[in-house]
N, C-alpha and C positions, 0 to 999 in steps of 0.2 A: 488447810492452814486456818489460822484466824485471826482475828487483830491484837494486837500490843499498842498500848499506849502511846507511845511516837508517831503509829500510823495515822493520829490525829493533826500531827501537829502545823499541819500547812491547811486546818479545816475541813468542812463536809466537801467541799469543792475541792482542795486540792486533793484529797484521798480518792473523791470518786476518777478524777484526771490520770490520779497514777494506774487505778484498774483500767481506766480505758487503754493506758499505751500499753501496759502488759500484755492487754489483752488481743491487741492490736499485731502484738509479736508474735504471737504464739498461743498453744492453747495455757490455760491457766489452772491451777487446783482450784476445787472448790473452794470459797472462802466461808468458814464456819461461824457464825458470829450471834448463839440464841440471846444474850442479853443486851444487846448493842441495836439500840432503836430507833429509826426512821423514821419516826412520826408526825402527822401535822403538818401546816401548808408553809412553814420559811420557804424558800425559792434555796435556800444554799441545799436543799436536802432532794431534792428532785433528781438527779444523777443517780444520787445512791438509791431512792424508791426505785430508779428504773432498772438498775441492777438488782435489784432484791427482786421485783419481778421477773425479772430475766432467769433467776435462779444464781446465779453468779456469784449473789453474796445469799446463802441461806443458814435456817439454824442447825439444821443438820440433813448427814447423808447416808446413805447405805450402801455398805459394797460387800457384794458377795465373794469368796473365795472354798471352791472345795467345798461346794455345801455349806460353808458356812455363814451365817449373817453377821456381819459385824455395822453395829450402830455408831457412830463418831458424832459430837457438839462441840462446841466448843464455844468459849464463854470467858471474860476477861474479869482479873478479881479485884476488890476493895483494893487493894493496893496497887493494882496496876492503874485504877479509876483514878486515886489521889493525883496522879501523874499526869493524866490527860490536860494540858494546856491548849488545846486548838480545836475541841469537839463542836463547839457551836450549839446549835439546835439537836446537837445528836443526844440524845440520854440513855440510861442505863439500869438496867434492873437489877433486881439482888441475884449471885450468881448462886447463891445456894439453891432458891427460891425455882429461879429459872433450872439449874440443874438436876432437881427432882422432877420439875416439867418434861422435862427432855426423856430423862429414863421411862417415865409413864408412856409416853411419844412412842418410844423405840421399842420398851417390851408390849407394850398390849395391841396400837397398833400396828405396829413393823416388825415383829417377832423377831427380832433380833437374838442371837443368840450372845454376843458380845458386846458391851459398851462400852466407847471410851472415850474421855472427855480430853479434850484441849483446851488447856487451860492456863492461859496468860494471867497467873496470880504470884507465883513466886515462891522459895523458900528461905527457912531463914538458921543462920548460925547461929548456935547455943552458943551458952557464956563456956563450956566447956570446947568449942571449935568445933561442934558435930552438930552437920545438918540432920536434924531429924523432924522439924516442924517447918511450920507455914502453909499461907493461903492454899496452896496445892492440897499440903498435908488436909488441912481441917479441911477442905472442898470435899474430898472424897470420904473423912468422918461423921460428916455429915450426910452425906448420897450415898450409904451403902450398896447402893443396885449400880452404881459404877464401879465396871470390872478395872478398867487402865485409866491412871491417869499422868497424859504427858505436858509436863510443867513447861513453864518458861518466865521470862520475866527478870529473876535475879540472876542470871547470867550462872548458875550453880549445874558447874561439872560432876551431877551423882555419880560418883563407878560402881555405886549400888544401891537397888532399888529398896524405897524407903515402902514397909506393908506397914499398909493400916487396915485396922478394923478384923488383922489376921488374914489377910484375904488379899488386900487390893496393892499393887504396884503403882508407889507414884515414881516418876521416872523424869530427868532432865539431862538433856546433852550438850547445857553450855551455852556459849554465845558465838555469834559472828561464824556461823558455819567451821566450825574448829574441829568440831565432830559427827559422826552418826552415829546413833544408840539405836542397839538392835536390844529385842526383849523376845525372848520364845516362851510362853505360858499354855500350859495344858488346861483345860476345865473337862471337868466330869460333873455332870449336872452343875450343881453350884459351887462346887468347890473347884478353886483355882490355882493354880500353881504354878510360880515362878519358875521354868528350868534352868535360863540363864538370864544374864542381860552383861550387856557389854557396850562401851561405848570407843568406836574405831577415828582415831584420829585423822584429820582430811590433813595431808601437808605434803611437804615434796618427795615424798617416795610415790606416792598415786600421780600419773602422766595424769596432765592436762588434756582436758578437751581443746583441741587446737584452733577450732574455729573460736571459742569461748579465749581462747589466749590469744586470737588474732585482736578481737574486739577490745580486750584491757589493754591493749600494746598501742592500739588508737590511741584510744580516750588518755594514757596516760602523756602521751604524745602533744594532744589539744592541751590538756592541765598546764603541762610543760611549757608548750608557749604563749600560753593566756597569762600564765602567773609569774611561773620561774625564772623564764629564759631572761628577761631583761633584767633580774639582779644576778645572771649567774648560776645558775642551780637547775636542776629539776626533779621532776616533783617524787622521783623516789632515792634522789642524795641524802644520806646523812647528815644533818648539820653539827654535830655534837655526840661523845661517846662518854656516859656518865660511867667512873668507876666504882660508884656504892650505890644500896639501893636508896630508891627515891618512893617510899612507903606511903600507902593511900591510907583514911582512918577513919574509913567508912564506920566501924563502930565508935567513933567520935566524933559526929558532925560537926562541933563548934570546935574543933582541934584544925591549928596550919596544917600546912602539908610543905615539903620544899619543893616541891611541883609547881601547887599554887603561888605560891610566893616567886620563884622564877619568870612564872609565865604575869606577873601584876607588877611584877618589877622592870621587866621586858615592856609594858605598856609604858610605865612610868619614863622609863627613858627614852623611849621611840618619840614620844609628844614634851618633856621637858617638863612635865608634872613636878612638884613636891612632896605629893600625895598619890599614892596610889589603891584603888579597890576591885577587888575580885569578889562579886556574890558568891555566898557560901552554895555549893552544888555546881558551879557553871563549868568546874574542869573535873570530869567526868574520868580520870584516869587517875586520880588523886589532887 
């Protein structure tokens, strides 16, 4: 895996706290992270030095399958960077810069026979509705010696993978675990090929892991009488069933939304305001 932008936002301390109780649970994936830097004596950074020592957070890894070498980095992009509100002392290098580093890394000294980058940058929607560009995109136009690249960031469900350069699969499965994207690609020396790629919906026709469903049945349990219970409710009630849609305008920043406006008007009357304000971006679902 590797970091996203959010993963900053409780700080170099609280990020390094959340890999310790992970870590503490169970064992963990790798954390891939070549442009994301620890450097320098702040004290809020000492946790993470000692996980990067540890190996736990490094710039990349190698895993072999069937004779094959497969190289993986991963690396977070210019736009995911704008986003970081809680980095602290931590900074950040150029991912293209760093991404050419990487391939050098994997083919000459680790003879990798595949590389693929993880890459927290994003895509973006043309004025025509079709993804075909963004950070992902240009990451791998730029890194031609990256074979796979798997996006994230914009939350953008590909059901097909975008080739650049003629060659390279950039690939994305969404947000909030909704899906797995599977990708089968053949290479014959340097030519690569797509054979499939598919992205399988996670929802309720796959049985739960029971123990994993014991766990949410807790915690949702606690929510319920920490928050809910004394007005009535808990925490997976319904409070309202809207009959039209309630459109987000994400290509209009400076456009309402009746999302926003519900939930700033909801403020305004809960406290008795005359006025009420919602920062533009703070409701994240429109």
């Amino acid at each position: 895996t590797t970091f996203g932008n959010h993963d900053f936002d409780l700080g170099p301390e609280g990020l390094a706290g959340s890999i310790n109780v992970a870590s503490k649970a169970g064992r963990i994936p790798a954390i891939l992270a070549a442009n994301t830097k620890f450097e320098g004596e702040d004290v809020t950074l000492a946790e993470l030095q000692r996980l990067s020592r540890e190996g736990v957070i490094r710039p990349y890894t190698v895993i072999e399958r069937g004779g094959i070498r497969f190289g993986l980095f991963g690396v977070i992009g210019k736009e995911s960077i704008f986003y970081v509100t809680g980095g602290g002392a931590i900074t950040f290098s150029d991912s293209v810069e760093t991404a050419n580093e990487m391939v050098a890394i994997l083919r000459e000294k680790e003879k990798v026979d595949v590389v693929i980058c993880l890459s927290h940058s994003g895509m973006e929607v043309g004025k025509d509705g079709v993804v075909t560009d963004g950070d992902d995109a240009r990451l791998a136009k730029a890194v031609p010696g990256i074979d796979v690249v798997v996006g994230g960031h914009s939350h953008t469900a590909l059901h097909k993978a975008i080739i650049v350069n003629n060659r390279t699969p950039v690939v994305q499965a969404g947000k909030y675990s909704e899906n797995v994207g599977e990708l089968v690609i053949t290479l014959d020396g340097d030519q690569l090929t797509v054979e499939s790629y598919e992205l399988h919906p996670i929802d309720d026709t796959i049985s739960g892991d029971q123990a994993v469903t014991d766990e949410i049945t807790k915690y949702k349990k606690m929510v319920t009488e920490a928050v809910f219970a004394s007005r009535g409710y808990s925490v997976d009630q319904p409070l309202v069933r809207v009959a039209q849609d309630v459109p987000n305008t994400f290509t209009d920043l400076v456009a309402s939304t009746p999302l926003a406006n519900f939930v700033t008007d909801a403020f305004r009357v809960a406290t008795g305001a005359d006025i009420g304000f919602t920062a533009n971006g703070m409701v994240r679902a429109g």
